[in-house]
N, C-alpha and C positions, 0 to 999 in steps of 0.2 A: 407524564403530562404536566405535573403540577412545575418541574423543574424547568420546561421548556416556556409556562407561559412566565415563569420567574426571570426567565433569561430574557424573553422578548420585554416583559415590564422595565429589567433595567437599561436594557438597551436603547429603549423610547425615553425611558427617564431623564438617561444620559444625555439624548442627544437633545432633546426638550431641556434642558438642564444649560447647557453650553449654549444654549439659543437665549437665554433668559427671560423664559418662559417657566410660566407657572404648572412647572414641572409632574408633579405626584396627581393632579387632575387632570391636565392631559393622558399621561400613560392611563391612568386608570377609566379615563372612556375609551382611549385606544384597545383596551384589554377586555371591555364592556362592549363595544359594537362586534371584536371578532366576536366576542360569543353569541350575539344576537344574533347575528349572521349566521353561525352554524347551528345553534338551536333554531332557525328561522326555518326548517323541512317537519320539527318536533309542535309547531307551535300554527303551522301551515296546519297541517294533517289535521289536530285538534278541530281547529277554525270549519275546516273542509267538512269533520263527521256532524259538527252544527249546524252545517249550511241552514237556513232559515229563520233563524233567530235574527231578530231585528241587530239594526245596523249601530246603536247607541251597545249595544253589551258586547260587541265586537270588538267596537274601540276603548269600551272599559278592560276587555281581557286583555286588551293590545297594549294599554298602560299597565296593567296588571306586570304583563311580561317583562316590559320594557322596566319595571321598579325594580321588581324582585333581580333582574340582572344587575343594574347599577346600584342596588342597597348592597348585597353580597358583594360584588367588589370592590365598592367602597368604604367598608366596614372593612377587608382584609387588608387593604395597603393605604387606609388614611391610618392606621395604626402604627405610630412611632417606631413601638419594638419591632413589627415584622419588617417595615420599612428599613431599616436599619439593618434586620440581615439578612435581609434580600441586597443592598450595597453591599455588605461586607466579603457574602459569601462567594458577588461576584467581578468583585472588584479587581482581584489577581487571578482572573481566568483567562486563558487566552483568546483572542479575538479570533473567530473563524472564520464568518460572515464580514462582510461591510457592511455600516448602517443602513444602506440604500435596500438591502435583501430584507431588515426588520419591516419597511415601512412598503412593501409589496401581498407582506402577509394581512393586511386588511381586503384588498382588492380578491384575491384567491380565497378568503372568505367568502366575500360576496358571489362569488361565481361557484363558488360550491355549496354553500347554501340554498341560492335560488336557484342552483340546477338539480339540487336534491330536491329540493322542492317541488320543481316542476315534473320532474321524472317521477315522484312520488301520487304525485296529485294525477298526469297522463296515464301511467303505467298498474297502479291500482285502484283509485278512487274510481277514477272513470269506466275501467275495466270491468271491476265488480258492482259498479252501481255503490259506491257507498257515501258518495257526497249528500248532507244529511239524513244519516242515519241512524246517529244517536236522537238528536232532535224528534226525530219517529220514532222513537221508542217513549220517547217521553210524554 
């Protein structure tokens, strides 16, 4: 896993890069939303077993989420040395894909994030009754 989001980072980087564009913060929200996106059925479900807790601690755990994703990937590839061999190690590898295939993997995040999500949320919350039911415990 780790090698394939190293390969989509350079690949964005690259192409973010030949645009001249402020290359390493682009890729690295590129690399920051796919995650959010697929953590977004992990982060649903939570939200879902709280159901009734006021609406202000929702949107603090909702920036909560959203930091802790973009500090972690920010802290790994604003880093000079990983930066550097993340280029190097993929600089003479052969091209398999066309760039146009890197920048579709956001969208297929989104649709399988929020379709996990929704399938998760329909097919067991609902099913077993368990939309706030940590919050009733508490």
């Amino acid at each position: 896993m780790k090698k394939i989001e190293e390969n989509i980072f350079y690949r964005v980087y690259i192409a973010y890069l030949n645009k001249d564009y402020p290359a390493t913060f682009v890729s690295c929200l590129y690399i920051a939303f796919v995650y959010m996106f697929l953590f977004a059925p992990i982060y649903g479900l939570c939200i879902d077993l709280f159901k009734g807790i006021g609406k202000n601690i929702i949107k603090f755990l909702y920036i909560i989420y959203v930091a802790v994703i973009l500090i972690i990937i920010f802290k790994k590839y604003y880093n000079k040395v990983t930066l550097n061999n993340i280029l190097n190690r993929n600089k003479h590898k052969k091209q398999y894909l066309p760039t146009w295939c890197y920048f579709i993997i956001l969208p297929i995040s989104m649709i399988l994030g929020i379709g996990l999500y929704i399938l998760v949320s329909i097919q067991i919350l609902q099913r077993l009754n368990l939309e706030g039911y940590l919050y009733d415990l508490l």
